[in-house]
Phi, psi and omega in degrees: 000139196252115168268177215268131146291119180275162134332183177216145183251171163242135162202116173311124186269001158117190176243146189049211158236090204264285205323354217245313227235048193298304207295311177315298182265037186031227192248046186259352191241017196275321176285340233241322190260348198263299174339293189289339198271328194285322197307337157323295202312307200309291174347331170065355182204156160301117154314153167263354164176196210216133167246098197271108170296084192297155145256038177216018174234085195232169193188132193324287169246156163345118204224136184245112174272167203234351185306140178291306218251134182267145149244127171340135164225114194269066176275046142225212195177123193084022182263199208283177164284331171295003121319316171273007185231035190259165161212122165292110171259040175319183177240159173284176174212108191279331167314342167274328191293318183286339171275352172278335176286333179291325201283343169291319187318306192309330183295315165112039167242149186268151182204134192240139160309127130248118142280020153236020193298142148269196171271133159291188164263337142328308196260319175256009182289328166278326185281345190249340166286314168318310188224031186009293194296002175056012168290343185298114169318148102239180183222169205233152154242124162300153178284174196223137174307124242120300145077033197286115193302312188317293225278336171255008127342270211290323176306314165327256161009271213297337156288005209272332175312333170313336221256343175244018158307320209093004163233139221266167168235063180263150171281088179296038201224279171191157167274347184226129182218078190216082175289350157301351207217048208244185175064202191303313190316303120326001163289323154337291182284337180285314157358278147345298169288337174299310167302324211264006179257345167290348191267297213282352172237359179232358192245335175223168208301154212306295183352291205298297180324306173302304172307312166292333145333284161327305181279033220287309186324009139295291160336147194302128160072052178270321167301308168270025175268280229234069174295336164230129174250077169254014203238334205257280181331342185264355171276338156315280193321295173334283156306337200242000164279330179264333188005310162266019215243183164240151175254153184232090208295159151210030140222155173211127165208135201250017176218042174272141213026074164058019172145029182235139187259117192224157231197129192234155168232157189232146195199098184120159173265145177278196201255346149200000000 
């Protein structure tokens, strides 16, 4: 069977280990978990396997984990105790981590293995409404500290050969990320950043979409969306994996923790 060049997503990704927490959070990740449950469908095929670009991963240069076995990284702190004991046991693929490393390389970026990295809650808090049973490998790429909208761009780009590979390409992070500022408090501005990001990934043209992208930190209400843009970058990889393809929102929601409006994308076509 010839597989599809898949698309590539950005997707906020919640709060916590909300997948974990049905009794705690109702029904507030309910729009947020249907999104995440269609993209099998959209896809038109199974991956051999996912490659999650975390915002909860970041590392002096560009870092692949490479483990056969991933082991759980609880990267939070005040949840329930049954949170610290859940596990995605999907399996790792060290044969993707080294062609994702041949190909940054190949970009003239320095880049490393670890072999021990686990899943973060950025990869399985998404990976586990997609794919329950945990059969798929995946492997995690990291942000490279800097945090340079261009350069993981250009690191995008350079993966986009992943994508007729048989490998899905996602961007974990959030359209709004300000815990300080989360509820009413933040409704105004993630508003505000939402638009300048619907206008800017699904109404204008790719050229255009890269440059503002770079420049994002311009955008209306971007500092108070992002005071740190580790939540922001993996939507870089993302886009630059697709660069020339159209974007699609295919989640929205305008009241999560009571009024921040955050928003996931798709970039390039599916298969519906």
């Amino acid at each position: 069977m010839t597989m599809p060049t898949f698309p590539t997503y950005f997707v906020s990704h919640g709060g916590g280990p909300w997948p974990y927490m049905k009794d705690q959070f109702g029904q507030m990740f309910d729009r947020l978990e249907t999104s995440l449950q269609d993209i099998p469908r959209q896809l038109g095929a199974t991956p051999k396997a996912v490659l999650v670009i975390s915002g909860h991963w970041e590392e002096e240069d560009f870092t692949v984990s490479a483990s056969p076995n991933p082991p759980m990284i609880y990267d939070y702190s005040g949840f329930p105790a049954h949170t610290y004991q859940v596990k995605y046991s999907a399996p790792g693929s060290p044969e993707l981590a080294i062609r994702v490393q041949s190909l940054i390389q190949g970009a003239g970026y320095s880049v490393h293995l670890d072999p021990k990295r686990g899943f973060d809650h950025g990869t399985f808090t998404v990976m586990y409404p997609m794919y329950p049973q945990a059969q798929i490998p995946v492997v995690q790429l990291s942000l490279k500290r800097g945090y340079d909208p261009k350069l993981h761009l250009e690191v995008g780009q350079a993966l986009a050969p992943l994508r007729k590979e048989g490998v899905l390409i996602i961007g974990s992070g959030l359209s709004y990320h300000n815990l300080r500022n989360f509820g009413s408090k933040g409704a105004e501005a993630s508003q505000q950043f939402d638009d300048w990001l619907q206008q800017t990934l699904v109404q204008s043209e790719p050229t255009q979409r890269v440059d503002k992208l770079i420049h994002w930190a311009k955008a209306p209400a971007a500092r108070l969306a992002h005071p740190q843009e580790d939540h922001l970058l993996p939507l870089m990889v993302a886009v630059g994996a697709a660069q020339n393809e159209p974007g699609v929102c295919v989640y929205h929601d305008e009241n999560l923790f009571g009024g921040i409006v955050s928003s996931s994308f798709q970039f390039g076509n599916a298969a519906a």
